[in-house]
C-alpha positions in Angstrom: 172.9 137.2 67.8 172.4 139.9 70.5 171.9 138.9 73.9 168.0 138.7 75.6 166.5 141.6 77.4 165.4 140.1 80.8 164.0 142.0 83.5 165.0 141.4 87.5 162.6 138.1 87.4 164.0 136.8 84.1 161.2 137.7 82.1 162.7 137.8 78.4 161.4 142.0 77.7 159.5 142.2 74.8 161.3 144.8 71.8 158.3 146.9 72.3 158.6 147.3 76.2 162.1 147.9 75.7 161.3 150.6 73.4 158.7 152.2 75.3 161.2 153.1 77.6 163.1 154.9 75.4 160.8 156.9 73.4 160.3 160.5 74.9 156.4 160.7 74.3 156.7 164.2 72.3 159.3 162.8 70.0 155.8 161.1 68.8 153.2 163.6 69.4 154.9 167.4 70.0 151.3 168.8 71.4 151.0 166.0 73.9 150.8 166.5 77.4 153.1 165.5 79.7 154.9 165.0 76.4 158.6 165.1 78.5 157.8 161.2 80.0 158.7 157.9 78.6 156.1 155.8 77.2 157.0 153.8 79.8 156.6 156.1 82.4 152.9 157.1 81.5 152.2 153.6 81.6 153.7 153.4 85.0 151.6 155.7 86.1 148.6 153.5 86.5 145.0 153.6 86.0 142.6 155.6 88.4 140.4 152.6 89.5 136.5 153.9 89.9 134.5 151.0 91.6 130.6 151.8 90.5 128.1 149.6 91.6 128.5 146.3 89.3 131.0 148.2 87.2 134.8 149.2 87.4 135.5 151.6 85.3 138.9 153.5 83.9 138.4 157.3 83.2 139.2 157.7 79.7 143.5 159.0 79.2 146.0 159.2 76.8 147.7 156.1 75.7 150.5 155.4 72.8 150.2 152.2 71.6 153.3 150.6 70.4 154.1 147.4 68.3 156.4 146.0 65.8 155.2 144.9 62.1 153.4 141.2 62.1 154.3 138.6 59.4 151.0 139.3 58.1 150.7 143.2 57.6 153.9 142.8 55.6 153.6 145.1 52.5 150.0 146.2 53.4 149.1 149.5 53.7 148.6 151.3 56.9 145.0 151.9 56.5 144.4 148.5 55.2 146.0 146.9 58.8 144.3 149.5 60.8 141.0 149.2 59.4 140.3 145.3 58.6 142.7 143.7 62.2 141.5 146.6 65.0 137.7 146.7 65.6 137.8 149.0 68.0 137.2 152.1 65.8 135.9 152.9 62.4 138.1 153.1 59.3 137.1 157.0 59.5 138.3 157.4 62.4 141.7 155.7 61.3 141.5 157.6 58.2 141.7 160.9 60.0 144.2 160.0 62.9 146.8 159.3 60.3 146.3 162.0 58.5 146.3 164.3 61.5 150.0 162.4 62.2 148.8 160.3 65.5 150.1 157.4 63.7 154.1 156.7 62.7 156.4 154.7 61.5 159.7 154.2 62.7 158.9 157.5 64.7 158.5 159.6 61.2 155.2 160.7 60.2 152.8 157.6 58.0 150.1 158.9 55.6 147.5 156.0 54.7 149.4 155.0 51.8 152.3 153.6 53.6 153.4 150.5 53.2 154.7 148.5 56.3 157.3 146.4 56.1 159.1 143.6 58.3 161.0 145.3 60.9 158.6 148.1 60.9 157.9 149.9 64.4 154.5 151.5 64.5 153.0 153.9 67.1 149.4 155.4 67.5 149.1 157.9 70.3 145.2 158.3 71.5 142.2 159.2 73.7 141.9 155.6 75.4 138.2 154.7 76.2 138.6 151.4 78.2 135.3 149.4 78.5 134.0 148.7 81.9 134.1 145.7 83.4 133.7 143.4 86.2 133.8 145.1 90.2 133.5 141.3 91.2 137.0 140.7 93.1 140.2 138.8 91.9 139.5 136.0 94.9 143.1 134.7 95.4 143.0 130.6 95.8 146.8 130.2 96.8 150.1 132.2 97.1 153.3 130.2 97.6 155.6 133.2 96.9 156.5 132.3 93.5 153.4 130.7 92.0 150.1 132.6 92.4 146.7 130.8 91.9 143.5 132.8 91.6 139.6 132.6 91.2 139.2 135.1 88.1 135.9 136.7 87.7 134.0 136.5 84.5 134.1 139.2 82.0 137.8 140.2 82.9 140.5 139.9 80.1 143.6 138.2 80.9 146.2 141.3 80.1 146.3 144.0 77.9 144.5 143.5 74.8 142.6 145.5 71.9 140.2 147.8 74.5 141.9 146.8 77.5 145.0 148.1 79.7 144.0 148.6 83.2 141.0 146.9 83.1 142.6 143.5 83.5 143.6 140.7 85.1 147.7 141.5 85.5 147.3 145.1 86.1 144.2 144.8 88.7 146.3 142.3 90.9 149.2 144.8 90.5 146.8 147.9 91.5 144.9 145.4 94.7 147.4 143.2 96.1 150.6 144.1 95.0 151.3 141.2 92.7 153.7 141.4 89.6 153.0 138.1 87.6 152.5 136.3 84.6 150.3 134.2 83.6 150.9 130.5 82.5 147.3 129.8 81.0 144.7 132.1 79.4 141.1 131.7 79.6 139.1 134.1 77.5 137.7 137.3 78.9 134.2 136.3 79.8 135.6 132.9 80.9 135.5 132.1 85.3 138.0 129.7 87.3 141.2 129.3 88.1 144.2 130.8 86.9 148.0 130.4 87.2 150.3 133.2 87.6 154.2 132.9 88.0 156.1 135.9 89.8 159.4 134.4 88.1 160.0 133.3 84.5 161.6 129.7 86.1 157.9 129.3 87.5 156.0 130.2 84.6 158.7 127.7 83.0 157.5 124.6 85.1 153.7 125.7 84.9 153.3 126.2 81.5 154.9 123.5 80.3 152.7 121.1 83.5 149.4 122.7 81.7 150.5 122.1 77.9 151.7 118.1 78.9 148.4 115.8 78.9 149.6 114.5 82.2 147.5 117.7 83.8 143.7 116.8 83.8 141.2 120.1 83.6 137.6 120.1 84.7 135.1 122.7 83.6 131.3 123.4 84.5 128.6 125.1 81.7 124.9 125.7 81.5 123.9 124.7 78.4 120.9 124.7 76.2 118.9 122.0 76.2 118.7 118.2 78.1 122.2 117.2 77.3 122.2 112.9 76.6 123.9 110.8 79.7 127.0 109.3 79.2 130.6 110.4 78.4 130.1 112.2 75.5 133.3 112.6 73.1 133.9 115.6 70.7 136.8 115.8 68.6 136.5 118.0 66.1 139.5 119.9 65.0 138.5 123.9 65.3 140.0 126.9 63.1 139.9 130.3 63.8 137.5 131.9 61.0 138.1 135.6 62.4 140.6 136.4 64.2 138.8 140.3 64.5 136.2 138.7 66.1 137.4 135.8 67.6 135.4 133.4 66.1 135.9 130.3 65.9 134.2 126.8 63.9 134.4 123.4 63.5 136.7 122.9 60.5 138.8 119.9 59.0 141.4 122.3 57.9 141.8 123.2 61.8 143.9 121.6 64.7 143.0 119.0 66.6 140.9 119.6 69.7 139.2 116.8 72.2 136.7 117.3 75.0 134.5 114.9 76.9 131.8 115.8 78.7 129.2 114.3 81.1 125.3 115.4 82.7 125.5 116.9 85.8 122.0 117.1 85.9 119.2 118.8 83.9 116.8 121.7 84.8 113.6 121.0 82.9 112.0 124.6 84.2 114.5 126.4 81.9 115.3 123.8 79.3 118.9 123.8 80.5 121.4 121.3 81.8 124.8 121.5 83.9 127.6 119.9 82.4 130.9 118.7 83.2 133.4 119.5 80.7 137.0 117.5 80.2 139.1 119.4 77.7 141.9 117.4 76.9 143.5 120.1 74.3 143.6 124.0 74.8 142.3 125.3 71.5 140.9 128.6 72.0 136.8 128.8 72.4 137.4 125.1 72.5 134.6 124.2 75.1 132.4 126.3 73.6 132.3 125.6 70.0 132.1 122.2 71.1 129.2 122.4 72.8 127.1 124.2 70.2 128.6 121.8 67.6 126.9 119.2 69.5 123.2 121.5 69.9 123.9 122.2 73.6 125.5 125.7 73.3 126.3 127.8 76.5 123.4 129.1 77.1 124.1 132.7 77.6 126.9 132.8 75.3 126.5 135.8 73.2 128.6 134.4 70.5 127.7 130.9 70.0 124.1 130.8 71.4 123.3 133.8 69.8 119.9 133.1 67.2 120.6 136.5 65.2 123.6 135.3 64.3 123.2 131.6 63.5 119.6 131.0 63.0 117.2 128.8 64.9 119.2 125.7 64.7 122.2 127.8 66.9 124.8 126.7 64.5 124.2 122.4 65.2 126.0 120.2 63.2 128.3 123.3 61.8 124.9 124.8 59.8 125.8 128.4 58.7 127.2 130.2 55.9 130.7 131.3 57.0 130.5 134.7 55.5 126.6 135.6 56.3 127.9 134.7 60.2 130.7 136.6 59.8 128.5 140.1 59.0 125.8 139.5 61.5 128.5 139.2 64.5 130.2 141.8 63.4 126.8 144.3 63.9 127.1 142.5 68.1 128.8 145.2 70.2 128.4 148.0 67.4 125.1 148.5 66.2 122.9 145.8 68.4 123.8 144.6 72.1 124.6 141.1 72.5 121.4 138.5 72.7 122.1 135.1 73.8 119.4 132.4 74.3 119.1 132.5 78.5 118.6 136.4 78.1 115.9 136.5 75.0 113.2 136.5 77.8 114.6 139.0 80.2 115.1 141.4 77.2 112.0 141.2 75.4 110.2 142.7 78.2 112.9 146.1 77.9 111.1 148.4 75.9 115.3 149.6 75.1 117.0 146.9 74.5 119.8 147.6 77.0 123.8 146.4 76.5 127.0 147.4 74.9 126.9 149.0 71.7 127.6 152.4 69.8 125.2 155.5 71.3 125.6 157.9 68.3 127.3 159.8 71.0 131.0 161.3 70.1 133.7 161.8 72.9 133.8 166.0 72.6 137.7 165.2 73.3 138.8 162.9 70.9 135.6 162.6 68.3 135.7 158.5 68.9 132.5 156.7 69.0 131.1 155.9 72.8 129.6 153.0 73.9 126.8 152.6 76.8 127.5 150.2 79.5 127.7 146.7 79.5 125.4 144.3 81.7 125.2 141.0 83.0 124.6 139.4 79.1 127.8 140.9 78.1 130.0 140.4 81.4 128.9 136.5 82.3 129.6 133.4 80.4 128.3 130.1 82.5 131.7 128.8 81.5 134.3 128.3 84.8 137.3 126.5 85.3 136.4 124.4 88.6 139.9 121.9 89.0 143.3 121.7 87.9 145.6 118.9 88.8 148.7 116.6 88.1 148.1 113.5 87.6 151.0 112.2 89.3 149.0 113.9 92.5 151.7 116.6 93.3 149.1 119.2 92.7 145.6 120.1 92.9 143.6 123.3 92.8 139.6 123.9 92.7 137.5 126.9 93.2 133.6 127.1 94.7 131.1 125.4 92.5 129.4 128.6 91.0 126.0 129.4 92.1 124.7 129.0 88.6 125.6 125.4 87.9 123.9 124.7 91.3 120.1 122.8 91.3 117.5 125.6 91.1 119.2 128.2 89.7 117.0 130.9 88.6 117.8 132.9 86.0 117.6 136.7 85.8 
């Protein structure tokens, strides 16, 4: 068995890092520019931060992605992984990007036809069109010199994923402060609180395996719809991922096991909402959340789960929906109508253009991809933050600011 790749902090190097800095850039793409680097180089070259009000944004550049066949594109056809796992672009576009030989195999020219098999290496040089997000700062919560803590913004993924390079978590502490880490837990993109970061792999080591042990208790706070009941209310519903393309997730006995308590913080009966504390006592992903609107209480700016276009009146209670009608309806959120959640039905109806993320009809004169307009507050906030980690042997505890939203007398707007 050959030996690990690990890099000066003992981070195992993923295959595809390792390639990338091997693979001369015009050995994929002859025409490119700046063709002579590494793929690792133009990475290393770093995003050109613009800071824009509410808004940073990336100026769009060339990027190769790189990755190595998944279990389950085995034996598919190009096209066929392309089109149906990657919602970023249309099946057009990844029609005509093959064809024009931005897409190979093994470094040898694909057509749509090819099949992919295990072991398969697979590279598709493009015009890279990072969403905004965020300007709202990384607030760092504590710094020991080998675990980092921090306070992370909503509507800020983790690390590069689908859209996102620069525009994260990882590479905006590398670009601000100077911070190489990874991180030991994930929240999801539109997700606030605290975070764990490890600048060595013996750290993230002893962290992650603290977080996935039960003996670490985690409290959240979320504005929900509705006057949530008193009490300590226990869900444990086992969840299963329904779409992996658009990350949704449902209650389903074919799932894993998931557990959260929750408890009234108090209720706000000008906007028919109510603060709760939330106790997840399993990680499962969108866990709180599809919880909550299990239960009829759903987040109540989520623009998944309390989203009426999508799941009716009843916001999905109970489970009601049709599985595949849900799946078409969120898949028209981001693309062909702007996100709508419950809190923001009121602001919006008043827009005579209904303003959010979602395809312009625009083209980028570069590249011919599809543009998007801006995001806003409904599609960069979930009232959803991670407020306190802690062991509870008591060698540890971190918390962060209560947010301003899950205060008395918050007004929405």
């Amino acid at each position: 068995m050959a030996a690990k790749s690990l890099d000066a902090n003992g981070f195992k190097i993923k295959k595809k890092y390792q390639d990338a800095k091997d693979i001369i850039i015009s050995s994929i793409e002859p025409q490119a520019s700046g063709g002579s680097k590494t793929i690792a180089e133009e990475i290393a070259s770093g995003a050109n931060y613009e800071l824009d009000g509410p808004l940073r944004r990336v100026p769009p550049y060339y990027f190769t992605y790189l990755t190595h066949c998944k279990e389950r594109w085995r034996n598919r056809t190009l096209l066929d992984i392309f089109s149906k796992e990657f919602r970023d672009r249309s099946e057009e576009y990844y029609r005509s990007t093959i064809e024009a030989g931005r897409v190979t195999i093994n470094h040898s020219p694909a057509s749509i036809d090819t099949l992919v098999r295990n072991g398969d290496v697979i590279s598709h040089r493009i015009h890279r069109h990072e969403p905004p997000i965020t300007s709202r700062p990384i607030r760092i919560v504590s710094d020991d010199g080998e675990l980092v803590v921090i306070d992370k913004p909503s509507g800020i993924p983790v690390h590069p994923t689908g859209r996102y390079y620069y525009n994260t978590v990882t590479e905006i502490l590398k670009h601000d402060h100077g911070i190489v880490a990874h991180s030991c837990n994930r929240l999801d993109r539109l997700t606030s609180g605290l975070m764990f970061l490890a600048r060595s792999a013996a750290t993230a080591r002893d962290m992650s395996s603290q977080l996935r042990e039960r003996s670490v208790y985690k409290e959240y706070y979320a504005r929900v719809y509705g006057r949530f009941p008193e009490g300590e209310i226990n869900c444990d519903l086992p969840l299963f991922t329904l779409s992996p393309k658009l990350g949704l997730n449902r209650v389903s006995q074919s799932g894993k096991e998931a557990t959260t308590l929750f408890y009234l913080c108090h209720y706000d009966e000008s906007t028919n909402m109510s603060v709760v504390r939330c106790k997840p006592l399993t990680g499962r992903t969108h866990q709180i959340r599809v919880h909550l609107q299990y239960l009829g209480h759903p987040i109540a700016n989520d623009p998944i789960y309390a989203n009426r276009r999508v799941f009716g009146p009843h916001l999905g209670k109970n489970g009601e929906g049709n599985d595949e009608e849900i799946i078409a309806k969120l898949s028209a959120v981001g693309k062909t109508e702007s996100a709508l959640s419950l809190a923001y039905e009121e602001v919006l109806k008043h827009q005579i253009t209904q303003k959010g993320e979602k395809l312009t009809g625009e083209v980028c004169p570069e590249c011919g991809t599809e543009l998007y307009s801006d995001p806003t507050v409904a599609d960069l906030t979930l009232w959803l933050h991670a407020y306190k980690y802690g062991n509870s042997d008591g060698s540890w505890e971190y918390q962060t600011k209560v947010p301003e939203w899950a205060l008395p007398g918050y007004v929405v707007s």
